[in-house]
N, C-alpha and C positions, 0 to 999 in steps of 0.2 A: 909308525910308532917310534915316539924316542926312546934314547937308550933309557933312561931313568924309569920310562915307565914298564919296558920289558924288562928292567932289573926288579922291581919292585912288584910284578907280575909271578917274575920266576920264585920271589921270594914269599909272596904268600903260598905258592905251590906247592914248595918245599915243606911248609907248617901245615900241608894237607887243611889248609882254607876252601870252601866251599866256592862254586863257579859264580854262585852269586855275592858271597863276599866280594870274591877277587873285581868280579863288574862294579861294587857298590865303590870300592876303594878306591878304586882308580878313575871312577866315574867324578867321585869328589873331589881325588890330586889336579888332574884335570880343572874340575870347575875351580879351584884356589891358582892356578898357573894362569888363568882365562881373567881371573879378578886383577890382576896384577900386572899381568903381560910380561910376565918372566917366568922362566924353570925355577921349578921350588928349591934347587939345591941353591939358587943365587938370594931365597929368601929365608927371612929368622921369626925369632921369637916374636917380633913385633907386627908380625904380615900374618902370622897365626890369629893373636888376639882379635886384630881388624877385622880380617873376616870371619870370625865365629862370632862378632858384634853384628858384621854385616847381616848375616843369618838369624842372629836374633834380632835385631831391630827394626831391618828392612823388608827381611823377607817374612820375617813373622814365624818360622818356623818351631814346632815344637821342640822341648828339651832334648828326647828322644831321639830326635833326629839332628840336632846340636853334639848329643853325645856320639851318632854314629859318626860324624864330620870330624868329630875330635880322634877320636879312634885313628882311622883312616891316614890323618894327617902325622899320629901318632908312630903309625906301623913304620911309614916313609920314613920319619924323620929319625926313629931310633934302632931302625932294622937295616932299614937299605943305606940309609945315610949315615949311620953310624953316628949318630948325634949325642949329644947327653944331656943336653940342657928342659929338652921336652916337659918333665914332670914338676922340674923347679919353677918355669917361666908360665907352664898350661896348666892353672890348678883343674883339678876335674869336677865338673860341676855336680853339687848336691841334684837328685832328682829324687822327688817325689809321688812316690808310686800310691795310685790313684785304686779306691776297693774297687774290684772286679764288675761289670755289668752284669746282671744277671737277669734273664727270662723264667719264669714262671713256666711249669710245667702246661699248664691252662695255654699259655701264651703262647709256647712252643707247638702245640697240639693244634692251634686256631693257626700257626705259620705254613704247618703241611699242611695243611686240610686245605689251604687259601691255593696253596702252590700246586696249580695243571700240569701244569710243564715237568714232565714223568723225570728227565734230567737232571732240572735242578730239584726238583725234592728228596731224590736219592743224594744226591750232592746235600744239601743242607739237610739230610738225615744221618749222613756218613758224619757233619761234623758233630752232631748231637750224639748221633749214637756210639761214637767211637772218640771222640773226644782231639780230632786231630787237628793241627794246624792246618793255614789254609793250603802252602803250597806241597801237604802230606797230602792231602785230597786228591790235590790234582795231578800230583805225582804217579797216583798208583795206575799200575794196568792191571789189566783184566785178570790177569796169572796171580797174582797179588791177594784176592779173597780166595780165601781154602774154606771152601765150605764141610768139606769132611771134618777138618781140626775145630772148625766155628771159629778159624782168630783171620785179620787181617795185617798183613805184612807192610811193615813200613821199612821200607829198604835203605831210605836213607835221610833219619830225620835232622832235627838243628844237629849243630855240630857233626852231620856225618855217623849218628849214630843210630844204628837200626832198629828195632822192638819191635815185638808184638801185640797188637791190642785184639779183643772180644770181639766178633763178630754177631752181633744178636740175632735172632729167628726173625724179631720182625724187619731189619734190616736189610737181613738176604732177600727176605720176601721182596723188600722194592726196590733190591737191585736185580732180583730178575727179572719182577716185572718192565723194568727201567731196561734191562739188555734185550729182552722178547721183544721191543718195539725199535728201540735204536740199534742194536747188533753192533756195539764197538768192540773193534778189533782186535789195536795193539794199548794204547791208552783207554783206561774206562771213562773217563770225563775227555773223550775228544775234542780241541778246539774246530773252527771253520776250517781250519786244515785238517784231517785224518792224523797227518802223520803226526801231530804232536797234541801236545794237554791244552789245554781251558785254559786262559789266561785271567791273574787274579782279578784284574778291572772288570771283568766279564761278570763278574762274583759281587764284586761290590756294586755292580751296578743291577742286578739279578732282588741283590739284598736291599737295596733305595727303593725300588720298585714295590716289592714286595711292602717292605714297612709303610710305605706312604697307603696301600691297600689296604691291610691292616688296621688303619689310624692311631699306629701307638709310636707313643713321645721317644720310649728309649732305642738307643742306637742298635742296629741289627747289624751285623760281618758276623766270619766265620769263628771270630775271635769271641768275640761274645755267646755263641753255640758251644763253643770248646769250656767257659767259664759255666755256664749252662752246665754242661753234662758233670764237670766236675764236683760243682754245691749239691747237685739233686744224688749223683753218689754217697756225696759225705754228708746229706739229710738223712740217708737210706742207712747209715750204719758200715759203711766202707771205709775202712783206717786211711790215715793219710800217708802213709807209705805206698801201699796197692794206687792208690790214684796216681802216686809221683811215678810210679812206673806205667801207670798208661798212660800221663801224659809226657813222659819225657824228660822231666825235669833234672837236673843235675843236683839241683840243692832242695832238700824238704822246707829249707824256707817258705821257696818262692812259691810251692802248694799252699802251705801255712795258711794266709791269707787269705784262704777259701772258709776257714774259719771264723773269719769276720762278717758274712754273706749269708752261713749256713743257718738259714729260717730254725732247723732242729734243735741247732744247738742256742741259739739266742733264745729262744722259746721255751727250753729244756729249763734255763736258768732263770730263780724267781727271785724279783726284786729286794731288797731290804724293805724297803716300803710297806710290801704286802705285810709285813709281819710286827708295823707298828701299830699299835692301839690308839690309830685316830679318832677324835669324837665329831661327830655329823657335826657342820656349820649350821649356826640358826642365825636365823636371817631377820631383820630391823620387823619384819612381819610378825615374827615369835613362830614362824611354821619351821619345821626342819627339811634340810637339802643335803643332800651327800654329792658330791662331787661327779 
């Protein structure tokens, strides 16, 4: 390991950065030192730009993941490096956040019902029913659902912050069924190893599987389940504060936009239209048509 990048290690550590930040960031300084063939302190403003073009142009990569790259390069350069020029030379790019995917109650209902595999349908019930991210799922152990309280503990969500979400009756129901037959141990979603969790590829490829069985167009992940459980809440009469805290959220914003999705509330509201006094179209025939 060079020095630069056990400085820049120790320096997310310090900021109580998550284990996966610290791998994402450094996995990226890395890939920017490999494009170049130099240590990033020997490179500037203009080796940035290059390759955040490279990443857009070449590799095709989403904004999303342009913005994580910027980040990353951002930490190095104005944290460890003591840099200043970063925010003047790197504008940060506009991203445009996309309405939520969302499943139909029906549709979610035909996904268990489709899913054998006792596993994963507890698993892809957990994200529905509880509304978690994907790697809160596979985070938890066994110790973790308190069935006396009826909540399930997330120990340690984004940002390192913990909460508590619901635990539903019918939920428990298929995670014991789900534990009476598999008996995991210390993790509840074991990967091929015992000793550790389910790995997310495992998940998305669980969810390809499935969708393609199903034969329906829109996209299936855990993400889309967590989107799911959120609009059919906020159909159901659930304020959007209670949601921001089962889902984690930091800012009521970024729940907000469950508002744009929610069937109840688009439905609730009636047109201007309806309340004009159009007169029925008559047609070259002399017969009358309403629209």
């Amino acid at each position: 390991m060079t020095h630069l990048r056990q400085r820049m290690q120790e320096d997310l550590r310090l900021r109580n950065f998550s284990e996966r930040t610290i791998r994402h960031y450094t996995h990226t300084v890395a890939e920017f030192a490999r494009y170049f063939h130099r240590s990033p302190d020997q490179l500037g403003p203009e080796h940035v730009r290059t390759f955040l073009l490279y990443l857009l142009n070449e590799r095709k990569l989403a904004w999303g993941t342009i913005q994580g790259a910027r980040s990353a390069l951002k930490f190095l350069y104005t944290r460890t490096l003591k840099q200043t020029w970063f925010d003047q030379e790197i504008i940060k790019p506009k991203v445009h956040r996309k309405l939520p995917t969302v499943w139909s109650r029906e549709e979610v209902c035909a996904l268990l019902d489709a899913t054998t595999n006792t596993k994963h349908r507890a698993l892809l019930a957990v994200y529905y029913g509880a509304g978690l991210r994907c790697q809160e799922a596979l985070d938890l152990k066994v110790t973790d659902i308190d069935s006396k309280r009826m909540i399930i503990n997330i120990r340690e969500g984004k940002g390192k912050f913990p909460r508590q979400v619901m635990l539903s009756p019918k939920l428990l129901e298929l995670l014991r069924l789900y534990r009476r037959g598999r008996k995991p141990k210390e993790w509840l979603f074991p990967g091929e190893r015992p000793d550790g969790p389910l790995f997310q590829n495992a998940v998305r490829v669980a969810c390809q599987k499935l969708r393609k069985k199903l034969s329906i167009s829109k996209p299936l992940s855990p993400h889309v389940l967590r989107h799911s459980f959120a609009t059919h809440l906020l159909d159901a009469g659930t304020d959007l504060r209670s949601i921001q805290l089962l889902l984690g959220h930091r800012d009521l914003e970024t729940t907000a936009r469950y508002l744009h999705v929610s069937e109840a509330r688009l439905h609730a509201t009636a047109s201007p239209l309806d309340d004009l006094p159009v007169r029925d179209i008559r047609t070259a025939q002399g017969g009358n048509r309403t629209a």
